[in-house]
C-alpha positions in Angstrom: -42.9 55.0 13.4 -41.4 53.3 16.7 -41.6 49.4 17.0 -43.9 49.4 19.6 -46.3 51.5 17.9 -46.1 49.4 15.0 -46.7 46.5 17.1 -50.0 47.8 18.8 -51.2 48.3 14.9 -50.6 45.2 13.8 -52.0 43.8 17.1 -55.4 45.9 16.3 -54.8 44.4 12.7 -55.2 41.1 13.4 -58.0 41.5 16.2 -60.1 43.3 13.2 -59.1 40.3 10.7 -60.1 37.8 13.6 -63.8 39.8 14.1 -63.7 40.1 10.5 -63.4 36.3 10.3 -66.4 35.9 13.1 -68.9 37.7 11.5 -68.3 35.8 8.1 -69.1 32.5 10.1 -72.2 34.1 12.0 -73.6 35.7 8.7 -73.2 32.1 7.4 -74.7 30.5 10.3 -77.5 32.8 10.0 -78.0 32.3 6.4 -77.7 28.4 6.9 -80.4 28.4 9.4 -83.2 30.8 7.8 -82.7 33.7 9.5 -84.4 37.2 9.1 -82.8 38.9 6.3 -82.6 42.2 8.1 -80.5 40.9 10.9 -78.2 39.2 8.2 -78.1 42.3 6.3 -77.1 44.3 9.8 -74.4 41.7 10.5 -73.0 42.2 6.6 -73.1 45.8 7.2 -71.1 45.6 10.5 -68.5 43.4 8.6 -67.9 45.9 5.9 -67.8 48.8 8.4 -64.6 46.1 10.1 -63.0 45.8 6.8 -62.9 49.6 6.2 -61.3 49.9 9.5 -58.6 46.9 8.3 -58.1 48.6 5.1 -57.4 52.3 7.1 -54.9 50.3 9.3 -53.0 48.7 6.6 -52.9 51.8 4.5 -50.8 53.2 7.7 -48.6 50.2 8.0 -48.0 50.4 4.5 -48.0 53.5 2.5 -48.6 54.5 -0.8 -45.6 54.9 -2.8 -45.9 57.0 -6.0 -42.8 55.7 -8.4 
């Protein structure tokens, strides 16, 4: 994989961990302040879909290595 390919990956890495990190503070903001439990459950949904992305990316930046 060329460096600058592997740089735009890990760039898209931490933009995902960083919207990752934004919904967990809204989601608790919401929560804190008695929001509708359908939009909090839309908002948890969103942030799993972003960690299956993360978890996608990193399986490319690092791959399985059967020993």
């Amino acid at each position: 994989m060329a460096d600058q390919e592997q740089a735009d990956i890990r760039l898209a890495l931490a933009r995902l961990r960083q919207e990752h990190e934004d919904y967990d503070a809204a989601i608790n903001a919401m929560i804190t302040t008695g929001c509708d439990a359908l939009r909090i459950q839309r908002m948890k949904k969103k942030k799993l879909a972003i960690k299956d992305k993360m978890s996608s990316i990193e399986d490319q930046i690092v791959p399985d290595i059967i020993a």
